[in-house]
BAFI-3210 file (N, C-alpha, C; in Angstrom, 3 decimals, decimal comma, padded with zeros to 6 digits):
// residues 210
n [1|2|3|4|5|6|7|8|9|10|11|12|13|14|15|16|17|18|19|20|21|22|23|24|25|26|27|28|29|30|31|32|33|34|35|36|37|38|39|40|41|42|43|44|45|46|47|48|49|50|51|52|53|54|55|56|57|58|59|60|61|62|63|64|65|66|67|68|69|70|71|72|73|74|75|76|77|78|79|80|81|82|83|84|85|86|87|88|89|90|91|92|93|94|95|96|97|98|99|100|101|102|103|104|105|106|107|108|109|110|111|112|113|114|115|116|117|118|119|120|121|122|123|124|125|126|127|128|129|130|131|132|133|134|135|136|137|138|139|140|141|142|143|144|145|146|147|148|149|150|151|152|153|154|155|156|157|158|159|160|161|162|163|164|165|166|167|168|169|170|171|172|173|174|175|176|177|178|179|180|181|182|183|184|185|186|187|188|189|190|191|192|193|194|195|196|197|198|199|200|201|202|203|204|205|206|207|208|209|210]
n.u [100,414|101,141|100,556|102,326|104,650|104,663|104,670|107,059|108,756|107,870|109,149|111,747|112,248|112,048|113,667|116,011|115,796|115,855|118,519|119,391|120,578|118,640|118,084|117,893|116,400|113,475|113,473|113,087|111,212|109,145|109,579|109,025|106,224|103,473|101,376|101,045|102,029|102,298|103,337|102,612|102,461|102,045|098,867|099,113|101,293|103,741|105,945|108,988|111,504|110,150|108,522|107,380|104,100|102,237|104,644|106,142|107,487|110,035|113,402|115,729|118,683|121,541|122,016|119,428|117,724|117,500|116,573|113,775|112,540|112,246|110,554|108,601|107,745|107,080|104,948|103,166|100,031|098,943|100,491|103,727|105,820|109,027|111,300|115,078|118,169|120,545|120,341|121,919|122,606|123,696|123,707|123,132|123,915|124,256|123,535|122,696|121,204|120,284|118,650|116,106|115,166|114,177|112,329|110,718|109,605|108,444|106,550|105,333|103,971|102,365|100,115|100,552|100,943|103,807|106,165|109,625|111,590|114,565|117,563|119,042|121,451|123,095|125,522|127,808|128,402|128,979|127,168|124,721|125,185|124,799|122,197|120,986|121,121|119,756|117,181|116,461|116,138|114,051|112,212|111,591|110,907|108,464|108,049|107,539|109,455|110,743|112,774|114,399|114,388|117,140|118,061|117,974|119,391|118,353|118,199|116,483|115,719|113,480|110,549|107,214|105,156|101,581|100,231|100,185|102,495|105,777|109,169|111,932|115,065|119,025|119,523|120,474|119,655|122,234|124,882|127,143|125,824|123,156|124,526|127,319|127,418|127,691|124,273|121,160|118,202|114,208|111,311|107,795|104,275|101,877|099,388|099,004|101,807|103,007|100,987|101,854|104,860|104,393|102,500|105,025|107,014|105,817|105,774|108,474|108,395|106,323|104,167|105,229|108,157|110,220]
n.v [054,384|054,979|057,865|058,916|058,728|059,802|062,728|062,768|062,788|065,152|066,819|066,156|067,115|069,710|070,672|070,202|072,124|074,386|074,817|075,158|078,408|081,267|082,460|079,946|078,397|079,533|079,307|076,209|075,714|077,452|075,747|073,758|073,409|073,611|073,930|076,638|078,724|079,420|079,714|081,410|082,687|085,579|086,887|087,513|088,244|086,736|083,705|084,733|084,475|084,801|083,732|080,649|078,751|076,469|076,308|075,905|078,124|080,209|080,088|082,961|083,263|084,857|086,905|086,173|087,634|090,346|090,110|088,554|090,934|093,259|091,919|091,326|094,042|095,243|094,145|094,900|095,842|097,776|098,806|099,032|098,385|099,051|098,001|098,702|098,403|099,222|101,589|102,487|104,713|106,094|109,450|109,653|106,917|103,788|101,365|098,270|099,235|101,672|101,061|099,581|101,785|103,252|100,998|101,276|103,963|103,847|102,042|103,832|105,659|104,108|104,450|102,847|102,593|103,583|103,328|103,586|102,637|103,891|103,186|104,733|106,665|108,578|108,988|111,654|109,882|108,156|106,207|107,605|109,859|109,012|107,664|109,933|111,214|109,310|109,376|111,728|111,503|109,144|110,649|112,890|111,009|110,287|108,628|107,819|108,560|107,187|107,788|106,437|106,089|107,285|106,426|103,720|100,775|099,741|097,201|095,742|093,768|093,798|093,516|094,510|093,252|094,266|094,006|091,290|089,370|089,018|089,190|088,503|088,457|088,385|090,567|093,808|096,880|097,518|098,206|095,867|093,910|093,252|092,078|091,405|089,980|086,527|086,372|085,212|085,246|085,118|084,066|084,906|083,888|084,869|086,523|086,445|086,850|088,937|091,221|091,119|091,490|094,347|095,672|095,592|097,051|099,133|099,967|100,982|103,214|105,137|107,362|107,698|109,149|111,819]
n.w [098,626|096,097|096,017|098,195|096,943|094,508|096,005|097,068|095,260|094,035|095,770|095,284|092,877|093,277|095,005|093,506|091,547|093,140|093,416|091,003|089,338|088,870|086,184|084,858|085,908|085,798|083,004|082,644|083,753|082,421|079,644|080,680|081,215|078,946|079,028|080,946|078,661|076,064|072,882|070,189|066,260|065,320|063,246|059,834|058,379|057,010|058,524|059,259|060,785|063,521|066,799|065,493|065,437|067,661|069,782|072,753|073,953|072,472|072,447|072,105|070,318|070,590|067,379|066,785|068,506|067,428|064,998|065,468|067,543|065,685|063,961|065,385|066,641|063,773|063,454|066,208|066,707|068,669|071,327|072,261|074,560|076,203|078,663|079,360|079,869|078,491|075,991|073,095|070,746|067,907|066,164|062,639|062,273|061,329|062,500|064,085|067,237|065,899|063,898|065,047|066,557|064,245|063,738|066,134|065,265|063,088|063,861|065,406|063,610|062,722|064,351|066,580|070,000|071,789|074,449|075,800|078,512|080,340|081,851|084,532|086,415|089,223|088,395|085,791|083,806|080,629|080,378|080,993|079,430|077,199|077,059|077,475|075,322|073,265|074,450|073,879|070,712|070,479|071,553|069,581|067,488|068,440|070,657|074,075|076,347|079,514|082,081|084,667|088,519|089,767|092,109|092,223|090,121|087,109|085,527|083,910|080,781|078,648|076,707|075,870|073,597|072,773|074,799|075,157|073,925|075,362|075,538|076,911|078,525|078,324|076,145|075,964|073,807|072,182|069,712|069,931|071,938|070,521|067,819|067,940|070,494|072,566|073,648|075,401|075,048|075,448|073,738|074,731|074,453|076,318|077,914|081,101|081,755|080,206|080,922|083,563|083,592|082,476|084,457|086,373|084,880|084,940|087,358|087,676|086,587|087,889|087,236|084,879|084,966|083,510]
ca.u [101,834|101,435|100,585|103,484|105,785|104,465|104,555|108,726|108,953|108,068|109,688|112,879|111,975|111,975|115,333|116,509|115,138|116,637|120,137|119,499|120,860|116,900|117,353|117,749|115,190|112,457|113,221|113,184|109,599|108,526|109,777|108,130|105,053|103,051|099,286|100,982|103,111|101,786|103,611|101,913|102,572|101,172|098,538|099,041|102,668|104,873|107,141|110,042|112,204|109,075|107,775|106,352|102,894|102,181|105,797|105,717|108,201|111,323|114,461|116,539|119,984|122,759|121,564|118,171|116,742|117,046|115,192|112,474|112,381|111,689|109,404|107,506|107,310|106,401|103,137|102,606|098,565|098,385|101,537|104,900|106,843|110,551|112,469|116,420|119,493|121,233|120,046|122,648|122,226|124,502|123,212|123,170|124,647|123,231|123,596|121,213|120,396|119,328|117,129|115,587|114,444|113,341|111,399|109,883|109,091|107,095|105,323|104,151|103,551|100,943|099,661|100,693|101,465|105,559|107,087|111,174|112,181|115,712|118,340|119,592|122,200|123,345|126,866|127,746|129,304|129,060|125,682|123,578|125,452|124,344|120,959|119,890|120,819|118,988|115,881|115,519|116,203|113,196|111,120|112,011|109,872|106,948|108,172|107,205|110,185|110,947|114,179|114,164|114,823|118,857|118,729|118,174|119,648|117,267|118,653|115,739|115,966|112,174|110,057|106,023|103,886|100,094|099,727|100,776|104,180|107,061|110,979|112,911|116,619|120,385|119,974|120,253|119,387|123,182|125,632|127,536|124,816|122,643|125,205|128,300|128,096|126,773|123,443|119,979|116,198|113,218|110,094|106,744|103,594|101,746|098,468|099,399|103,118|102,974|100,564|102,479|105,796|103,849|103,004|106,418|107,656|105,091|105,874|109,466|108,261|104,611|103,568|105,903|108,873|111,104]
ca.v [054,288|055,820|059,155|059,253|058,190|061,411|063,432|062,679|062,809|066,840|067,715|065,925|068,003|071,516|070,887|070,347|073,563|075,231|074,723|076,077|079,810|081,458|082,340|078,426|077,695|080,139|078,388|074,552|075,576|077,795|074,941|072,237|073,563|074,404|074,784|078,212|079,952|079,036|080,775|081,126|083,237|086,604|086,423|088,805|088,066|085,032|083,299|085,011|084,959|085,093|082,432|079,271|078,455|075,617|075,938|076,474|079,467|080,459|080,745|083,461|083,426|085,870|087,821|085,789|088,277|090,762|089,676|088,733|091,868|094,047|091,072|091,790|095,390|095,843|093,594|095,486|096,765|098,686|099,189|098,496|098,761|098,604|098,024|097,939|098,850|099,989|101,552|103,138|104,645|107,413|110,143|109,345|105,876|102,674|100,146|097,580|100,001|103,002|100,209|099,615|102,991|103,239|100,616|102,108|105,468|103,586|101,409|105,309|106,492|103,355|104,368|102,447|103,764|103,273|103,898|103,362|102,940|103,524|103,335|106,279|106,969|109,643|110,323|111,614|108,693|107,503|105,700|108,841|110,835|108,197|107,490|111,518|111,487|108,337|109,574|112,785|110,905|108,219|111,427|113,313|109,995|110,222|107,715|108,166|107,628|107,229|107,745|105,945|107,059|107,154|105,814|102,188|100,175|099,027|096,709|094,745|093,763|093,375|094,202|093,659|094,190|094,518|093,198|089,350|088,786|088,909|089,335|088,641|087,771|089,555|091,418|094,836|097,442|098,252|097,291|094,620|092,828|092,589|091,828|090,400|089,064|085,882|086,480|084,604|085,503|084,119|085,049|084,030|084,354|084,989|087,299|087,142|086,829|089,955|091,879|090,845|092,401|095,478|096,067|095,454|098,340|100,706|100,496|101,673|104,311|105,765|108,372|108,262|110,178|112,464]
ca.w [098,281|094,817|096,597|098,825|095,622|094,166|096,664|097,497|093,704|093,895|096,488|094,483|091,813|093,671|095,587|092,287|091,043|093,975|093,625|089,517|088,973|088,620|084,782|084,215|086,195|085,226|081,744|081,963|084,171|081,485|078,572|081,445|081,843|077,819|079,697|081,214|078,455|074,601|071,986|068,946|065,773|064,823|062,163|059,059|057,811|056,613|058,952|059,156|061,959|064,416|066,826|065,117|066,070|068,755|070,389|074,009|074,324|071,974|072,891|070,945|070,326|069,235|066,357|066,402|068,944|066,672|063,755|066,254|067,870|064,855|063,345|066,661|066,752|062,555|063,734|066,695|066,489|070,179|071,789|072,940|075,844|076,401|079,415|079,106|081,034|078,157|075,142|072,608|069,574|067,446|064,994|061,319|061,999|060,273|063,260|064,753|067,298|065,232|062,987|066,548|066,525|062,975|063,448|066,633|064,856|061,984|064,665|066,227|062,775|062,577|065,756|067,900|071,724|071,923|075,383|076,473|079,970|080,191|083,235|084,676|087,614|089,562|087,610|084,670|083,220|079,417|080,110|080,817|078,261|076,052|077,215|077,326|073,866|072,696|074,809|072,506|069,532|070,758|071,972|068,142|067,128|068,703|071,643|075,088|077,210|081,266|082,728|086,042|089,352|089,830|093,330|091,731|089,039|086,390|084,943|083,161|079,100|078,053|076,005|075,723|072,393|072,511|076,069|074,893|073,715|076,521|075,530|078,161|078,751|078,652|075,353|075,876|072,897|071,611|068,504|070,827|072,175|069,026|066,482|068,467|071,322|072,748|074,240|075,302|075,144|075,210|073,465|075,101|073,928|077,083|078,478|081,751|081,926|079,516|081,948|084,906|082,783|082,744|086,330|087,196|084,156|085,432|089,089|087,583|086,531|088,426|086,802|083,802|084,697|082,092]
c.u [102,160|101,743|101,647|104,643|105,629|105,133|106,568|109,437|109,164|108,602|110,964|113,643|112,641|113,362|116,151|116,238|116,159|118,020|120,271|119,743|119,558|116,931|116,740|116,795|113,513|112,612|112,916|111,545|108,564|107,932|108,837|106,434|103,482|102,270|099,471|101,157|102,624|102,124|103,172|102,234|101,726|100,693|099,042|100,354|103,324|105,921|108,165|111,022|110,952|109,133|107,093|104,983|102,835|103,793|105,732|106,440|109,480|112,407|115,518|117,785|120,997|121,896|120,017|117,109|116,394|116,084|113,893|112,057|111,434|110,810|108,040|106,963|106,767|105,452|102,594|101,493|098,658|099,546|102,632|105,328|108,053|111,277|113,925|117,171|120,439|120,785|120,886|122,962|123,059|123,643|123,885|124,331|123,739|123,509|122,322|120,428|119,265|118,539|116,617|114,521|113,912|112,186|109,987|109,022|108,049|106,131|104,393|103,389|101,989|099,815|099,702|101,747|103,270|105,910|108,547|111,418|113,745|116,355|119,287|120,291|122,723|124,675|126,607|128,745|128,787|127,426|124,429|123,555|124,500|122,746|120,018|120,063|120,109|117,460|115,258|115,958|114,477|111,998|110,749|110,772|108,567|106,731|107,980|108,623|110,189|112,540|113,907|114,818|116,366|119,566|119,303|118,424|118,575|117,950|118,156|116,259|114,289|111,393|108,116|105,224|102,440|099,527|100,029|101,996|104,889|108,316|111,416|114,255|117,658|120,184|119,416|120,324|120,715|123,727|125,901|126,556|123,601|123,616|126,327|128,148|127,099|125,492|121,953|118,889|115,594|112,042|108,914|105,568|102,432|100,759|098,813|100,836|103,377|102,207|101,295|104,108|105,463|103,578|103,842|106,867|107,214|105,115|107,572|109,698|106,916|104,992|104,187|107,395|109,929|112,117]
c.v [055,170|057,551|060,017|059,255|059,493|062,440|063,868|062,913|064,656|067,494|067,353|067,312|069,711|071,744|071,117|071,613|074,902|075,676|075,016|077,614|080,269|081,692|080,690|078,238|077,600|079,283|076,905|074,959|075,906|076,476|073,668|072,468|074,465|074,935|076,292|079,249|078,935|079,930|080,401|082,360|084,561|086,388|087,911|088,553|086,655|085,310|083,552|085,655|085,470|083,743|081,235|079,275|076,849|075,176|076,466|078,147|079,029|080,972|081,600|083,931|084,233|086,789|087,226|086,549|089,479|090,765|089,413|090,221|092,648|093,338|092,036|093,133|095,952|094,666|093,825|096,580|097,931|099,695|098,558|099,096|098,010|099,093|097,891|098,817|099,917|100,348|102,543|103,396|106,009|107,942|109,677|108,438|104,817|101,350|099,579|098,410|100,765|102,376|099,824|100,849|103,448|102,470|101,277|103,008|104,974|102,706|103,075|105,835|105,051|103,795|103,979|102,925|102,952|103,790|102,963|103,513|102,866|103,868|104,428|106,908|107,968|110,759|110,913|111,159|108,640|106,356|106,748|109,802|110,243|107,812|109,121|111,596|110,374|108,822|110,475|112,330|110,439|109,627|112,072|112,319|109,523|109,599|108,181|107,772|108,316|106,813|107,313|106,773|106,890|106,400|104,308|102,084|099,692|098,547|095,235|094,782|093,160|094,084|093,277|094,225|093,763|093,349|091,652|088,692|089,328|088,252|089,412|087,853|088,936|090,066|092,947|095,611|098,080|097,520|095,551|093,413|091,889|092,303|091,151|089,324|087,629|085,827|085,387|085,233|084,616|084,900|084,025|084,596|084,056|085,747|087,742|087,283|088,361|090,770|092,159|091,978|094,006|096,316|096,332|096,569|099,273|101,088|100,618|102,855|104,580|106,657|109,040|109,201|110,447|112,812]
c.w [097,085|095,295|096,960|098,014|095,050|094,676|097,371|096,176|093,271|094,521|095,841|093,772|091,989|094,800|094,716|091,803|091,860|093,698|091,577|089,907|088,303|087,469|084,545|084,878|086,366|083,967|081,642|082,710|083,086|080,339|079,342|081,554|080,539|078,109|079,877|079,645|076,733|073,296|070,300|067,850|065,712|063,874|061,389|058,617|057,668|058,111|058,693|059,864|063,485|064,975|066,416|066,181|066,705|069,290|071,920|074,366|073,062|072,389|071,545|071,045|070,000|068,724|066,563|067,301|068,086|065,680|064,884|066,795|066,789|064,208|064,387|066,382|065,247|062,890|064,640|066,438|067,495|070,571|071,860|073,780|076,020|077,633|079,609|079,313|079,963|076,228|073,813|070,911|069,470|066,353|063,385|061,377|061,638|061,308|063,476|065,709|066,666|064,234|064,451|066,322|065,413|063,041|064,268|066,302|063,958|062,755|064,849|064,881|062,024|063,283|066,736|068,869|071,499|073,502|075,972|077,710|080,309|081,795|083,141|085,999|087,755|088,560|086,639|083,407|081,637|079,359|080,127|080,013|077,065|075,933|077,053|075,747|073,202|073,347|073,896|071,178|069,519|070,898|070,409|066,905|067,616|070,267|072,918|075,979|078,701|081,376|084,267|087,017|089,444|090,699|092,987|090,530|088,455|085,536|083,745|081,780|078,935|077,275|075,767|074,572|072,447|074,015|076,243|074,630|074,477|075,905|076,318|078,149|078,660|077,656|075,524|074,117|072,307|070,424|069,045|071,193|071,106|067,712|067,105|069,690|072,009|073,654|074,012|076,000|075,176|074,579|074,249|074,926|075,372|078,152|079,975|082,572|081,521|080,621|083,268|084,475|083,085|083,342|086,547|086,315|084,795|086,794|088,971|087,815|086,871|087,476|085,339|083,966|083,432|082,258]
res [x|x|x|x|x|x|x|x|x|x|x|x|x|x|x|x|x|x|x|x|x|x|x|x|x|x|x|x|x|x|x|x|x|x|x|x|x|x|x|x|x|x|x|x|x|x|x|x|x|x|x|x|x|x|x|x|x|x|x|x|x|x|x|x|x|x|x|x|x|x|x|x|x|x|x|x|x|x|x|x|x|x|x|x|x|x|x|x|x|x|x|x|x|x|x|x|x|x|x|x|x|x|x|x|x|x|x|x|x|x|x|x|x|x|x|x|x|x|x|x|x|x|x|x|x|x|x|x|x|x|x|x|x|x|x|x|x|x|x|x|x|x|x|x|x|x|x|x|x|x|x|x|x|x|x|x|x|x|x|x|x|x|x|x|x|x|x|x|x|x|x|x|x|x|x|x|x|x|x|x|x|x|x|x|x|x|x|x|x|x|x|x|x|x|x|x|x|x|x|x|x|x|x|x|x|x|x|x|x|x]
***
């Protein structure tokens, strides 16, 4: 009896699940489930604006992806990788972007590998104007970037540092999104969520394209 009580119990569960819009329901699994997804601090720096240690995943809000972000990437040892739909940055302006890319440049000037995957469509609309000039900015810095193919939208927002930490949610890399408007992330601290991330960037772009 217990069995069968179970067993009508999960399938409850996963009808329920169903009828969630898939961000929400990648998250309450994530937040349901600590054994997978274990986010734990970076060692080497004070708490500040980073993940807490033994929280299952962080969710980041508004402005609070920011500060994580660049926490992340000035304690990136290896690499980073950035996927995101829209990345917009002006010459000798002082926005959240172009600190984005500062920070980038002093991650490369640590050593560590940097590559940008940005989205890139056939016209020549105000997103590719904007993206060819943020690519040789990012390239200017050492950064490796990929312009996707045109046929498809790429419309990911992620970002993975040193194979383990996974950013994912709506904030794309511009003023608006990091400084005004209301947006949600998640950070997760993660081996093979982060790997899996990875795959999926690099079968964006095979072979790197420029």
């Amino acid at each position: 009896m217990w069995r069968k009580k179970e067993k009508n119990n999960g399938m409850g569960l996963l009808k329920a699940f169903a009828r969630l819009p898939l961000p929400m329901a990648v998250l309450l699994f994530i937040l349901g489930h600590p054994q997978m997804v274990i986010a734990a601090q970076p060692a080497g720096k004070a708490d500040v604006g980073s993940p807490k240690a033994a929280a299952d995943a962080r969710l980041l809000l508004d402005r609070d992806y920011f500060t994580a972000l660049l926490d992340g990437v000035d304690r990136a040892r290896t690499e980073i990788v950035v996927s995101v739909f829209l990345f917009r940055t002006i010459e000798d302006a002082k926005g959240y972007p172009e600190t984005v890319l500062k920070h980038l440049h002093k991650a490369v000037r640590r050593g560590v590998r940097v590559q940008v995957i940005l989205e890139r469509n056939r016209g020549n609309d105000d997103q590719n104007r904007n993206h060819a000039e943020t690519a040789e900015r990012l390239k200017k810095a050492g950064i490796q970037v990929c312009l996707d193919a045109p046929e498809r939208v790429t419309h990911t927002k992620m970002v993975v540092i040193d194979g383990r930490y996974l950013l994912i949610g709506s904030h794309n890399l511009t003023q608006s999104a990091l400084k005004f408007n209301h947006e949600a992330s998640v950070w997760i601290d993660s081996v093979p969520l982060a790997e899996e991330a990875l795959q999926y960037m690099k079968s964006i772009c095979p072979g790197n394209r420029k």
